[in-house]
Phi, psi and omega in degrees: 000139173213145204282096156266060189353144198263126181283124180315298211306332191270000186313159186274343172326322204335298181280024140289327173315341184271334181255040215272326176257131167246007180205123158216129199268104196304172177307184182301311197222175193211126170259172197261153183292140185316112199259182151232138176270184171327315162287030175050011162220173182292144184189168194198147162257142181273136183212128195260137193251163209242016205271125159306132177289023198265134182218166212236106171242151165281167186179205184207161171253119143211187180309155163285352176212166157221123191257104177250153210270133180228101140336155156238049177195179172250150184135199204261139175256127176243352178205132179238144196253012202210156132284165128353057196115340186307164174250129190246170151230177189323153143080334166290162191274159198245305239168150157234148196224098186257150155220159202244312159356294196296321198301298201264017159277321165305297171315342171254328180305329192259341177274328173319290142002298180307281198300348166271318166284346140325332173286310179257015083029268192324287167338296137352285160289340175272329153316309188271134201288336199271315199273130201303311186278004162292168171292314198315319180281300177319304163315310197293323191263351166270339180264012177259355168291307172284051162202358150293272204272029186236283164321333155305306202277339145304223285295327175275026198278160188010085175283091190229182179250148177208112167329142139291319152318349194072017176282125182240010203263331172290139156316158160223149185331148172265131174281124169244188147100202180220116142310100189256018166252205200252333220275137181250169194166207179205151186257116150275143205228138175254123175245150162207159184096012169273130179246050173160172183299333169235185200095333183333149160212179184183136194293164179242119159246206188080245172297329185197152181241162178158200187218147177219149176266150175302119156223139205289301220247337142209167192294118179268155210268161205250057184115199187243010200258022167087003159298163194201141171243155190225105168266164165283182199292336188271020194275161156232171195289330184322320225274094172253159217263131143227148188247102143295145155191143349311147170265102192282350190266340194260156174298295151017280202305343204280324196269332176291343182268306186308356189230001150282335227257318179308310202270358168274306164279346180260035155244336174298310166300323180324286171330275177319322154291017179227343182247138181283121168322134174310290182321347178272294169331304181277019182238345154314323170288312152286011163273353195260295179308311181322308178291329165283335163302303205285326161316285193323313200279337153325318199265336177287329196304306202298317171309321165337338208233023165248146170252101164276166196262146197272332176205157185290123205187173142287134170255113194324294166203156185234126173294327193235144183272186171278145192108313166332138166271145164220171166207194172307298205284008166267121182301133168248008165133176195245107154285124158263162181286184150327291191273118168278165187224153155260114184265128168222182178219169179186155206304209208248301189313299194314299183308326193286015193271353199263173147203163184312120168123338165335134178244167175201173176244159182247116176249125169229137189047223190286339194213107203314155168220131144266143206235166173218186219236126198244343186197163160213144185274109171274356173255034172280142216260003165355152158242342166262044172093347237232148186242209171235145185211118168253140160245147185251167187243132210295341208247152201258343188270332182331153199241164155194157205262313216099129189138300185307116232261130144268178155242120177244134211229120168202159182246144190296180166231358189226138182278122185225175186220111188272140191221157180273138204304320180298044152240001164246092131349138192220122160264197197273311161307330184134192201274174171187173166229145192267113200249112093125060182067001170252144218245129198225115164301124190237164177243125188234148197233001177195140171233121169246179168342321204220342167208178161261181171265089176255173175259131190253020174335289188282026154075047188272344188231127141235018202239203164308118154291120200238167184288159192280352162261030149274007173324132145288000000 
């Protein structure tokens, strides 16, 4: 929102200013007019006088800030929340302001926002491996499907008994059934105890151990790891067994590791081609932040379309009803502070005589105030020399509408002196004067047709002035 402050110069006051001093009480010291002395030439003495330095100007009251309410945006004023006269404080609202533009700019600014952070949501969880519901996780559990049954079927591929002797001419048992567990290895099998083609038993060592008794006629089981044996009819006792597994002897098993071996490495690829580049992630990520900026700044536009009162003030006057089109370059009305100032202008010589923090009194109508002196306006477009001097008023409850003319009373703190412009010289140094035959460095703070101003503070001259190309 923005604030345009009221130019001092333009106040309706203006023409009280052509009458602004109203008393001025002369300096300290007063010179006698210009003579001749003894040497025949002109020359005049600073003669010091008993008049108090105190001097008196008219002026006015008015805020310390005047404000007029400038939107920073465009639309309809759909609401107004204050009168005429009402007391605001800072930040309350003031005005609604709708434009739909801003409305929907915002709403797209968050489906943007939304839809990218979602994007990178995603991204994320398909990296972990661990959530059911990842990509990442499913590849992993379809390629551990395919390395489940690429690995089963090595381990079961032509599953047989091979003599522990290498005798190959006796039958050997039949292997049935599936191997489930992981252990790779081999089952030794011992038969002993045969009285007959059946009673036989036999040990178990290796992947797993125990005894089982023989049987001819269907398969008995070879352990907990889901294998099952058959012997022929023709076993002896003599005879012992070895069962790899994976049977590492048959070619068969050789093409079945070569295809475990595949699905084990193409779930490692699997992965990799399924998990998103860090790098994608992070640059997903300054699409995320970019889109919350693009909110953020959507959502400051739109506050835009609040009008708050910029300071604790009154409101003066309001320009536009509800309904109203408005824009930046349009008023939507005028607010003043709390707090008043006393305005006066005065030449240049006097003011510099002041500093900030001064105090002086002010009579308006009937009833004094002290005031202190809070700033002074070096751009007033005066034409007589004269500057602006504010003061705020020391006592904080005073009420006042604005406007209102006073007397302002105040004492100087420096001294000056008008001397006739031939008695001042200007060197190299600067201006001066020639004092009771010695050349004396002067400050001159006003000038008229016919003499200066000088600052006679430090008492530098008390005698005779002579023109200054009579230096002795």
């Amino acid at each position: 929102m923005k604030f345009i402050k009221n130019n001092i110069n333009k106040i309706y006051f203006i023409g009280f200013f052509t009458v602004l001093v109203v008393v001025f009480v002369l300096p300290k010291f007063s010179s006698t007019e210009v003579v001749v002395n003894e040497f025949n030439e002109p020359s005049f003495f600073i003669q010091e006088n008993e008049d108090v330095n105190t001097v008196l100007f008219s002026g006015f009251v008015k805020p310390v800030e005047e404000i007029y309410l400038n939107p920073e945006t465009n639309g309809v004023i759909k609401e107004i929340f204050v009168d005429e006269g009402d007391y605001v404080e800072r930040g309350q609202k003031i005005a609604q302001i709708e434009n739909i533009n801003q409305r929907l700019a915002l709403k797209n600014a968050q489906v943007s926002y939304e839809s990218a952070h979602l994007q990178l949501e995603k991204m994320k969880q398909n990296n972990n491996v661990n959530d059911s519901d990842s990509i990442l996780s499913r590849v992993s559990e379809t390629q551990d499907s395919v390395i489940e049954a690429a690995k089963n079927n090595y381990f079961n591929t032509d599953l047989r008994a091979y003599p522990y002797d290498f005798d190959e001419e006796e039958l050997a048992p039949v292997i049935s059934g599936n191997y489930s567990c992981n252990e790779e290895g081999e089952y030794h099998i011992q038969v002993y105890s045969s009285n007959g083609p059946e009673g036989a038993s036999f040990l178990i060592d290796g992947l797993e151990t125990g005894r089982q008794t023989v049987s001819i006629n269907y398969p008995v089981k070879l352990g907990n790891c889901g294998l099952e044996i058959i012997f022929n009819e023709d076993f002896s006792e003599k005879n012992e067994w070895i069962i790899p597994v994976p049977n590492t002897r048959s070619p068969q098993a050789t093409q079945a590791k070569k295809e475990y071996e595949l699905a084990l490495s193409g779930k490692k690829l699997a992965l990799k081609q399924s998990t998103v580049d860090v790098n994608d992630i992070r640059y997903q990520e300054k699409l995320v932040s970019q889109a919350g900026l693009a909110v953020e700044a959507a959502r400051i536009a739109l506050d835009k379309t609040t009008l708050f009162a910029p300071v604790d003030g009154k409101i003066e006057e309001l320009y536009l009803d509800v309904g109203s089109l408005i824009s930046p370059s349009k008023n939507f009305g005028r607010i003043i502070s709390k707090n008043f100032e006393f305005v006066v202008e005065m030449p240049v010589y006097q003011r510099s005589q002041l500093s900030i923090g001064q105090t002086a009194q002010v009579t308006i109508g009937n009833e004094e105030h002290q005031v202190s002196i809070s700033s002074f306006v070096d751009n007033s477009q005066s034409t007589n020399q004269s500057k602006v001097v504010k003061f705020v008023f020391n006592d904080s409850d005073v009420s006042f509408i604005g406007g209102e003319i006073g007397e302002l009373t105040i004492e100087l703190n420096q001294i000056f002196q008008k001397i006739p412009r031939e008695f001042v010289g200007f060197g190299y140094y600067g201006p001066f004067i020639v004092c009771e035959g010695d050349q004396k460095k002067i400050r001159i703070h006003e000038e008229d047709f016919d003499f200066y101003w000088v600052d006679f503070n430090s008492n530098i001259c008390g005698g005779e002035i002579t023109l200054p190309h009579l230096k002795k």
